[in-house]
C-alpha positions, 0 to 999 in steps of 0.5 A: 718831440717824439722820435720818429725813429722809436715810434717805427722800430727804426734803430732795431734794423740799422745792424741789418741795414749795415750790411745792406750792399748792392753791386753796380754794372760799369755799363750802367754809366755807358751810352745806351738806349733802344734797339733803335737808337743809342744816346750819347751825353756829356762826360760819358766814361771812355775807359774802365777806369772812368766808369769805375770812377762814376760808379765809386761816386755813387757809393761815396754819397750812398754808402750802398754800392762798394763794388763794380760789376766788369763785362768782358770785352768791354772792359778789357785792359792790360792790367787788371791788377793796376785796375783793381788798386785803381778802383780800391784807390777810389773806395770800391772793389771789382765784383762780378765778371760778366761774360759776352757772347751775343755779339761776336759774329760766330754766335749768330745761332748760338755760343755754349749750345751750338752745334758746331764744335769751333763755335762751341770751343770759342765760347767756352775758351772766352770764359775761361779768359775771364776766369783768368781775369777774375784771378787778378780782379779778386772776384768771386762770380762769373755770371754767364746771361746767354742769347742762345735759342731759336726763333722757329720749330724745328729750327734746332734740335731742343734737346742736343742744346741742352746736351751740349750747354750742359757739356760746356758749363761743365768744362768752365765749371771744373776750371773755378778756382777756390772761393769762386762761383759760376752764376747762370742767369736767365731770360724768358725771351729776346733775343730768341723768341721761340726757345730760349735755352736758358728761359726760367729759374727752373731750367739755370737751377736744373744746370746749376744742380748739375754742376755742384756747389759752386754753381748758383742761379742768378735771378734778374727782376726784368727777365719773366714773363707778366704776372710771373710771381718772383717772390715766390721764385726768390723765396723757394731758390733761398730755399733750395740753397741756390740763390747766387745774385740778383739782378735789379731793375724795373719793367712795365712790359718786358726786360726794360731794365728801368731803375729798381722799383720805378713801375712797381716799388710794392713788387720791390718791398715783396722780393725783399722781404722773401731776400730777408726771410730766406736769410739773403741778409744775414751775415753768413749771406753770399746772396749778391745783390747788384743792378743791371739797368740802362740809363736811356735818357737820364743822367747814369750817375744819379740814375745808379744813386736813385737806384741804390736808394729805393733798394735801401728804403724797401729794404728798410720797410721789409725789415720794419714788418711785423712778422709776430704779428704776421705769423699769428694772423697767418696761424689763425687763417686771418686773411684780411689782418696778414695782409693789413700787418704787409701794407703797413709796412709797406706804407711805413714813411722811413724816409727820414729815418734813412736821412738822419741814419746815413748822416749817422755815419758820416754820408749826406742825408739827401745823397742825390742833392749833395750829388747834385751840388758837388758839380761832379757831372759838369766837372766830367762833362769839361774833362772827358772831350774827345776820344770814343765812349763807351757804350753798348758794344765798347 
C-alpha cells in the first residue's frame, strides 16, 4: 500500500507543524450569544479555574493549544500565582491579558481617548493593573481592543482622540516591563458606527510605530470590512516587522466571531500561507496565534477542539504548497498555472495524515471523537450545579 504520507510530502512539514500553537480565550467556554440573548448550558465554567480546566482539555486531545487567554475583570482573583501553578498543574500556561474597557459605565463616550481626564486617568490606571497581573501570570502581551469612537459628525473632535490615544498608550507603554509587548487590535465598526478611533491595520500600526519595539499590531480575522483582503494585511505587517498576534474566527457578515474557517476555510489556508511566508512559524517567531470566538449554541469545548483543528489542517495544506513551482510559474507571468499550483494545495486530503501524525505523538488520531467519548461534558454538567456562570460580563 503506497503512503499516503510520501505521496503528499507530508513528513517534510511535521517539524514546522510542531510548532504549531494557538492560544485559547477563557471566555470562549463562558455563556454567550446575541445582542439579544445570552444562552446558558450545563457545566458551564463558574471560575477561572474552571475555564482553565476546559481550555486545558482541549489541548490535552489536540496538543494545539498550550495557553490560555485572561480578560481582566472577568478573570479576576486573589492570587495569580496560585493560578498559574493551577493551570501549568493541568499542562497549559496563562497567555495574553486581555484588557476591558467597554463595560464600565465611565466609558460610555470613551476610555483611552476620552476627553475627560478622570475618564482617561481610570482607563490607563486599569491597564496598568493588568500589567501588574501580568507580572505574576508570566505573560508576555497585553492586548487593548477598544470600543472607543462616535456614532455622529460632529460628535467629537477626530483629531484630539487621536491626541489623546496616543497620550494614554504612551503612559502604559513606558510601564512594560522586559520581555513584554503592548498588542493594539482593531475593529472597523461596533460598537460605534461613525468613527471608530482604532478602525483598521493602518491606524493600530501608525500607534504602535509610535510607540517602539514593544508595540505590535494584533489582526483579528472578523474585524474588516467585506472583501477586505487580509491576506494582503497579514503579508505586509509580517513585512514591516509588526505582526504581534492573530485573532481567529469566521464571519459571513460581520464580527460573527464563528469558528475559524467554518464560512470560508479557503480564506483561512490564504492567511496561512502569508503567516508561513512571512516567516510567522519559524522558530525565532513571536507571531501569536490565538482564537477569539463565541460559542452561541454549540458545545464550548468541542467548539475550541473543532477550531484548533481547522487551523492545524490549513496549516498543514499551506505547508504542502509547491512554492518552487509557485515561484517559477509567477516568474514567467503564468496566470492560470500559479494558481492550479494554490488550489492543489488547498484541495490536498491531509487528513489522515494529521490522524496517524498526532497518534505519532502520543494524542488520539480523531481528538473530537475521543473528546466525545471521555464523558468530559456529562462529567461537569453533574459537577458544576449551583453558583453563578460565567459569561459576558463575569
Amino acid at each position: 500500500m503506497t503512503d499516503p504520507s510520501a505521496a503528499t510530502g507530508f513528513s517534510s512539514i511535521t517539524d514546522t507543524l510542531d510548532r504549531l500553537a494557538i492560544e485559547v480565550p477563557s471566555w470562549a467556554y463562558g455563556n454567550s450569544g446575541t445582542r439579544f440573548r445570552v444562552f446558558g448550558t450545563p457545566g458551564t465554567p463558574r471560575t477561572v479555574e474552571e475555564k482553565i480546566a476546559d481550555a486545558a482539555q482541549v489541548h490535552a486531545h489536540t496538543g494545539l493549544a498550550p495557553s490560555v487567554a485572561l480578560h481582566i475583570p472577568w478573570d479576576k482573583t486573589d492570587d495569580y500565582t496560585a493560578l498559574r501553578e493551577y493551570a501549568e498543574g493541568l499542562g497549559v500556561r496563562l497567555g495574553t491579558v486581555n484588557s476591558n474597557t467597554f463595560q464600565d459605565e465611565a466609558y460610555k463616550f470613551g476610555s483611552l481617548t476620552s476627553a475627560d481626564d478622570a475618564v482617561r486617568q481610570q482607563a490607563v490606571d486599569h491597564h496598568l493593573e493588568c500589567l501588574e497581573i501580568m507580572g505574576r501570570t508570566g505573560s508576555r502581551d497585553l492586548k487593548i481592543w477598544l470600543a472607543d469612537g462616535a456614532n455622529y459628525p460632529g460628535q467629537n473632535d477626530l483629531r484630539q482622540r487621536q491626541d489623546t490615544l496616543a497620550e494614554s498608550l504612551r503612559t502604559i507603554y513606558d510601564q512594560l516591563d522586559d520581555g513584554q509587548r503592548l498588542v493594539l487590535e482593531y475593529k472597523f465598526f461596533e460598537p460605534a458606527f461613525y468613527s471608530t478611533d482604532v478602525p483598521d491595520w493602518g491606524t493600530s500600526y501608525a500607534h504602535v510605530s509610535a510607540l517602539g519595539e514593544k508595540a505590535m499590531v494584533c489582526l483579528d480575522t472578523g474585524h474588516h470590512a467585506p472583501g477586505t483582503n487580509i491576506e494582503f494585511i497579514v503579508a505586509q505587517l509580517l513585512r514591516l516587522g509588526k505582526l504581534g498576534s492573530f485573532d481567529f474566527n469566521s464571519r459571513f457578515y460581520a464580527d460573527d466571531d464563528l469558528i475559524v474557517g467554518a464560512a470560508d476555510p479557503y480564506q483561512l489556508f490564504r492567511i496561512v500561507v502569508e503567516v508561513i511566508r512571512g516567516g510567522g512559524l519559524d522558530a525565532d517567531s513571536e507571531v501569536a496565534l490565538m482564537l477569539d470566538q463565541c460559542h452561541n449554541i454549540e458545545e464550548k469545548v468541542p467548539g475550541q477542539i473543532r477550531s484548533v483543528l481547522n487551523v492545524q489542517e490549513m496549516t498543514a495544506k499551506a505547508l504542502l504548497l509547491d512554492r518552487e513551482a509557485l515561484a517559477q510559474a509567477q516568474a514567467d507571468n503564468d496566470v492560470l498555472a500559479a494558481n492550479q499550483v494554490f488550489m492543489d494545495a488547498f484541495f490536498t486530503d491531509v487528513r489522515s495524515d494529521l490522524a496517524a501524525y498526532r497518534e505519532e505523538r502520543g494524542l488520539p488520531g480523531d481528538p473530537m471523537a475521543a473528546f466525545r467519548e471521555s464523558g468530559y461534558l456529562d462529567r461537569i454538567a453533574a459537577d458544576r450545579v449551583g453558583g453563578t456562570q460565567s459569561g459576558w460580563g463575569a
